[in-house]
C-alpha positions in Angstrom: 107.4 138.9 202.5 106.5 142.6 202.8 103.9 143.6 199.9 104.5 147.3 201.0 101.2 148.5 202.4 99.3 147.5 205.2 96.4 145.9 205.5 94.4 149.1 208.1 95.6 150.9 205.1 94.6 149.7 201.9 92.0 147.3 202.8 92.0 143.4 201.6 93.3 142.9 198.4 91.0 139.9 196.7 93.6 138.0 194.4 92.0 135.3 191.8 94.4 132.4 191.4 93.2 130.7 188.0 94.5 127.4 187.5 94.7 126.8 183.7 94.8 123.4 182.6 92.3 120.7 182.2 94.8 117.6 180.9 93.9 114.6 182.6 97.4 114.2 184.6 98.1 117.6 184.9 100.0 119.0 187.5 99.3 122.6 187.3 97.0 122.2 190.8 100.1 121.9 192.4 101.4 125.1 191.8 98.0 126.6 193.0 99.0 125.1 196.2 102.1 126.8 195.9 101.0 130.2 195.2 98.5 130.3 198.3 100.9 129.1 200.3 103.6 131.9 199.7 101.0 134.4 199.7 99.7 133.3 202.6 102.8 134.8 204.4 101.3 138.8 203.1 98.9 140.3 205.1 95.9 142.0 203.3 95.5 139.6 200.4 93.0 137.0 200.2 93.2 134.7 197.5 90.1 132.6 196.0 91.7 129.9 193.9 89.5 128.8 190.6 90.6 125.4 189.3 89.4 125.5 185.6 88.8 121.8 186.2 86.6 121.5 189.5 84.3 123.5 187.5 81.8 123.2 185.2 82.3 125.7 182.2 80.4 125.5 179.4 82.8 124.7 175.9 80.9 126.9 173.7 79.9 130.5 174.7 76.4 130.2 175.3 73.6 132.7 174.7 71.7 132.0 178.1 74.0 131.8 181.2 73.5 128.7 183.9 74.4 129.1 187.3 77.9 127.1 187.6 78.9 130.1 184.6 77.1 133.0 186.5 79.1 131.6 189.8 82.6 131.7 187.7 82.0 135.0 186.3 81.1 136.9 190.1 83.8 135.4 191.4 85.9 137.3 188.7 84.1 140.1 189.2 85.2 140.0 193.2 88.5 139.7 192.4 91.1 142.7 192.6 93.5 141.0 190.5 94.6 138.1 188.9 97.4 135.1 189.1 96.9 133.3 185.9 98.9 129.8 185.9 99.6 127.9 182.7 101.1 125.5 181.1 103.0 125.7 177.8 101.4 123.4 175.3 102.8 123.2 171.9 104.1 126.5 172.3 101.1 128.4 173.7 98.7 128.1 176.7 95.5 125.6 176.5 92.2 125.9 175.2 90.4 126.2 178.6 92.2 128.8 180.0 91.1 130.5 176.9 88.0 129.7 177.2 87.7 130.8 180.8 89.2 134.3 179.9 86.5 135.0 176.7 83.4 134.4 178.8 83.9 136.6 180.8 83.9 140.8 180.0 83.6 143.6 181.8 85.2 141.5 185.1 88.5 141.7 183.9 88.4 145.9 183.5 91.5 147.7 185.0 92.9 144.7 186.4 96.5 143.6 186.9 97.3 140.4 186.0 100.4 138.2 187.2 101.5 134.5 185.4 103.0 131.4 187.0 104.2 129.7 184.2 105.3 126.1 183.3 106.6 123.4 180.6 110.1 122.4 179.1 113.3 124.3 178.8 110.9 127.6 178.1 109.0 127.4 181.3 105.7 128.3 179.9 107.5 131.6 178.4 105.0 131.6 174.7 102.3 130.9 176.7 102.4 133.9 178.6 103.8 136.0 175.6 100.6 135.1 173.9 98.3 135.9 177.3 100.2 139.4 177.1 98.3 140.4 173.6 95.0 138.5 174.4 94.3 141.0 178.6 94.8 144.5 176.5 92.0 143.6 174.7 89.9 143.2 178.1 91.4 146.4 179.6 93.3 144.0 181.8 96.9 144.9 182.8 99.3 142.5 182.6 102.4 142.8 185.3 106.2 142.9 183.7 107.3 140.1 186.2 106.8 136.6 186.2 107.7 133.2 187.6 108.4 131.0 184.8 109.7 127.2 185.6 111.6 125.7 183.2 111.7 121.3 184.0 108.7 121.7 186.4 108.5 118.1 187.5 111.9 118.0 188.1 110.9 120.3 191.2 108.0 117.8 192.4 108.9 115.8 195.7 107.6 112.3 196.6 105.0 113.7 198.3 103.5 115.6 195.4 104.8 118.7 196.4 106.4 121.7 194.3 109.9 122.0 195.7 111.3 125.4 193.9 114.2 126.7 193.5 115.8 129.8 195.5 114.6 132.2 192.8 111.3 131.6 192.0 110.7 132.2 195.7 112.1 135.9 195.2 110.6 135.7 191.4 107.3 135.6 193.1 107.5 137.7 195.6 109.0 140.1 192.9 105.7 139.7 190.6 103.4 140.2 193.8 104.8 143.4 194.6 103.6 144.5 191.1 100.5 142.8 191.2 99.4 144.0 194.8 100.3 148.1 193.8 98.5 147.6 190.5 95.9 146.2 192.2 95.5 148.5 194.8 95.9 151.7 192.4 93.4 150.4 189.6 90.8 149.7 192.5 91.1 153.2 192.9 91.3 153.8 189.1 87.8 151.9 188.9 86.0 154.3 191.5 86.4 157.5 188.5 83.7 157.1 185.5 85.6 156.3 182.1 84.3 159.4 179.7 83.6 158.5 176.7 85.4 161.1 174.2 84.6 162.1 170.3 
């Protein structure tokens, strides 16, 4: 895969991965697996992958932040961009990931942010229609490609593995080349003061 810029070039691109569901059973952690491992194939992207359950967020916003929280929200902060993967539950995405998007702020500014998207004959498509109203709010950018999976577990091996089809290979590698310019430029973007105007 060519993400069309070197790494001498433009520097490392830090890339979030965000796994989004909680559910006891879930299989969502095996698309993280996925993700690194295609990405692992670009030079000058690093990738930090946050599984929403391996750590301990609080389920109320609180007015004092702990360390696990303060952790969570510097690595946000040291990430370029974002791959947000979420399930589709009862038409939209689940409670943690919002959660895990409203505590944090001012991390999420001028970033680009990609979905990996799964759950029934849809493939997680609501969910991410809803995540696409709730980043503008946060100054985020959301990326017009995605890789949505209709019949997920269908794809899952005996090994536990994600076995996709052709296309969401080139679906992927299609999103990164979005997320990896916007990321670049808005890293950029983020160097020049916002003026306030009125």
């Amino acid at each position: 895969m060519d993400w069309k810029g070197s790494e001498m070039r433009y520097g490392t691109l830090n890339v979030a991965v965000i796994v989004g569901s909680t559910r006891e059973g879930r299989r969502g952690a095996i698309l993280g697996e996925w993700v690194v491992e295609q990405a692992e194939q670009c030079s000058g992207v690093d990738f930090d992958v946050i599984d929403l359950d391996a750590i301990d967020l609080p389920s109320r916003i609180p007015e004092h932040y702990g360390p696990e929280l303060e952790r969570y929200l510097d690595r946000l902060d040291q990430a370029d961009a974002f791959v947000i993967i979420t399930p589709e539950y009862n038409h939209g995405y689940p409670a943690s990931l919002k959660q895990a998007i409203d505590l944090g702020h001012d991390q999420w500014f001028a970033k680009p942010v990609g979905f990996v998207s799964y759950g029934g004959l849809a493939g997680g498509s609501r969910a991410v229609e809803q995540l696409r109203q709730v980043f503008p709010e946060l100054h985020a950018v959301t990326v017009r490609n995605a890789v949505m999976l209709p019949q997920f577990y269908d794809h899952i091996n005996g090994d536990n593995r994600f076995v996709p089809p052709e296309i969401c290979v080139h679906a992927f590698s299609d999103m990164m080349d979005q997320l990896v310019w916007w990321g670049r430029s808005l890293r950029e973007a983020r160097r020049i003061p916002m003026q306030e105007t009125g």
